[in-house]
C-alpha positions as CSV (number, residue, x, y, z in Angstrom):
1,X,0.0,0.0,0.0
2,X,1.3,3.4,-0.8
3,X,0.9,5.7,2.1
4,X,1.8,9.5,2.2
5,X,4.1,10.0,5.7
6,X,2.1,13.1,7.7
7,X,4.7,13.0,10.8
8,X,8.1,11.9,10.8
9,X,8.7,8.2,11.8
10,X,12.2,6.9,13.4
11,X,13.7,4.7,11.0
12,X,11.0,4.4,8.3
13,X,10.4,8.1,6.6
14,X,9.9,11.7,7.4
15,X,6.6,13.8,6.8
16,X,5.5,14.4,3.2
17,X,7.6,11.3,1.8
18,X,5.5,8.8,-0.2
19,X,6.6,5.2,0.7
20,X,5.1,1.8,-0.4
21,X,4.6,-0.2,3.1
22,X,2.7,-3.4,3.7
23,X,-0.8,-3.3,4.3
24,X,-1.2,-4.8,7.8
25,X,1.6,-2.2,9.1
26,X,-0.1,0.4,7.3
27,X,-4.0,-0.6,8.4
28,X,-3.2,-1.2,12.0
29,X,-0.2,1.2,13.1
30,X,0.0,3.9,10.8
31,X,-3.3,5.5,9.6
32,X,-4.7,4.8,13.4
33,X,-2.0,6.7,14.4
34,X,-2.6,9.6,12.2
35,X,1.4,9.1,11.1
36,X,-0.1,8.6,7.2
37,X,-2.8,8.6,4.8
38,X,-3.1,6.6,1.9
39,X,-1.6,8.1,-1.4
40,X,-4.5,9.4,-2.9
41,X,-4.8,12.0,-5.5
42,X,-6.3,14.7,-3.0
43,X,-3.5,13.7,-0.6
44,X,-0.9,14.0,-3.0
45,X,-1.9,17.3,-3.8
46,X,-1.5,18.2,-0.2
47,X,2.2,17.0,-0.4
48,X,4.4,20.3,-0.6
49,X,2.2,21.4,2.7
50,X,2.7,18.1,5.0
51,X,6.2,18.5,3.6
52,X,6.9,22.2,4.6
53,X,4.8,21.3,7.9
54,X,6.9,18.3,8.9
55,X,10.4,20.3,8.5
56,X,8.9,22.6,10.8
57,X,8.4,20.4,13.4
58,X,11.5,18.5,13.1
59,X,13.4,22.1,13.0
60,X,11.6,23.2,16.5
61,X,12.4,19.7,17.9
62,X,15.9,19.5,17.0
63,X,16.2,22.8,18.8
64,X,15.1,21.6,21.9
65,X,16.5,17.8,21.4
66,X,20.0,20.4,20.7
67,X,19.2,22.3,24.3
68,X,18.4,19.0,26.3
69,X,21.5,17.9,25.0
70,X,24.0,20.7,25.7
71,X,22.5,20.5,29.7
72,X,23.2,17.0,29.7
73,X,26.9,16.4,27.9
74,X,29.7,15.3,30.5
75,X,26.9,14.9,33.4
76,X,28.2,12.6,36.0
77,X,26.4,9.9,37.3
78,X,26.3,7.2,40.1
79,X,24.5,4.0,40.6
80,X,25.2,1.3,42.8
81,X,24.5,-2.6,42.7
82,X,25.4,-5.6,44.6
83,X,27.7,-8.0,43.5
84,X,28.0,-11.4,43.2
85,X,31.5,-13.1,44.8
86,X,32.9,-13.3,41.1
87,X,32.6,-9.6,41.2
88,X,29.9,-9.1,38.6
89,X,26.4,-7.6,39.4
90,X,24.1,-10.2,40.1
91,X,21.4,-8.2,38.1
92,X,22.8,-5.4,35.9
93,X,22.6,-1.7,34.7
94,X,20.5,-1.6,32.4
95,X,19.4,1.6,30.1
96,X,16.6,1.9,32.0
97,X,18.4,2.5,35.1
98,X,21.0,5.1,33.7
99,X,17.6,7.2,32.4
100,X,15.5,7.1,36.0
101,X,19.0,8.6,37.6
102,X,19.6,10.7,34.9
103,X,16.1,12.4,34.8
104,X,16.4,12.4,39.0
105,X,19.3,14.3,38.7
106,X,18.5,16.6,35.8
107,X,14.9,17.1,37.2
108,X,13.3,16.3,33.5
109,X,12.3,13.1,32.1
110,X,14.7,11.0,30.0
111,X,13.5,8.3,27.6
112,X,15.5,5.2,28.4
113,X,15.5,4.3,24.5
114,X,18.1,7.6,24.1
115,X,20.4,5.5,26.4
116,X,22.5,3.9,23.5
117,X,24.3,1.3,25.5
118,X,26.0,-1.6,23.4
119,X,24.9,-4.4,26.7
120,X,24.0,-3.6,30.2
121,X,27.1,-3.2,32.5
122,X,27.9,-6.1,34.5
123,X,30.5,-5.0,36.4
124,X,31.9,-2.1,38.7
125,X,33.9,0.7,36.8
126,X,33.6,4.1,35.2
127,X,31.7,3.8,31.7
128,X,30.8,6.7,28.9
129,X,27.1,6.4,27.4
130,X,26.1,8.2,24.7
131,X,22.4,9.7,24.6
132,X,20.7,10.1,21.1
133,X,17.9,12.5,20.6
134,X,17.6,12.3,17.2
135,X,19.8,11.5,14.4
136,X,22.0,14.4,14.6
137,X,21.8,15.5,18.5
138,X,23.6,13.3,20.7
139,X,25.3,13.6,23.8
140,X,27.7,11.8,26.0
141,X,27.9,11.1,29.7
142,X,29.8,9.7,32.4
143,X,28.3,6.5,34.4
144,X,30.4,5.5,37.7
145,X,29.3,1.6,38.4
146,X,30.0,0.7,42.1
147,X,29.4,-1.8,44.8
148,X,26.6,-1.8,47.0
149,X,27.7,-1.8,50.5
């Protein structure tokens, strides 16, 4: 089915491209959503306008993504686990748990999927995380794994 994009989705299409996607995706995620409409001749007259609408958006967003992002770069953060008597965590640090301290120390919310962390840390010792906004704002932090006492 060929859809016309009306807001941007990650990893799939920005607003006002027209891309050919299969119908179950289409029929039960996307026009529900309101993230496309079906390519029709009235729609695709409409095109220039979602275009010049969805560059808009994406400009104001990037704007803030680039704020949130300048307040964040080379913050410092400590969490603690216990460990096991090999010396790993007997759990581990997971993405999740890097964004619930982050946002308590920031005082905003952080999404846990801008954590970009390869694996969850298993063991004690000072890691760098990277955060990802978007696809051109990113920034980097400091974790500092220790042992719960």
């Amino acid at each position: 089915m060929e859809v016309v994009f009306t807001q941007d989705v990650p990893n799939k299409a920005r607003a006002g491209e027209v891309r050919r996607v299969p119908d179950g995706y289409a029929r039960n995620y996307l026009l529900p959503q309101g993230l496309a409409e079906i390519a029709t001749p009235e729609v695709m007259k409409r095109l220039h306008k979602i275009t010049a609408v969805g560059d808009e958006v994406r400009v104001r967003e990037t704007a803030v993504m680039e704020e949130l992002a300048s307040g964040l770069d080379d913050v410092s953060i400590t969490l603690t686990a216990r460990i096991t008597p090999t010396g790993r965590y007997y759990g581990a640090i997971t993405s999740t748990h890097i964004a619930m301290e982050l946002a308590e120390k920031v005082g905003r919310e952080v999404e846990r999927r801008w954590v970009e962390i390869a694996e969850p840390i298993r063991e004690p010792g000072e890691y760098d995380v990277t955060l990802r906004f978007s696809t051109e704002v990113t920034a980097t932090i400091h974790v500092n794994a220790e042992v719960e006492e």
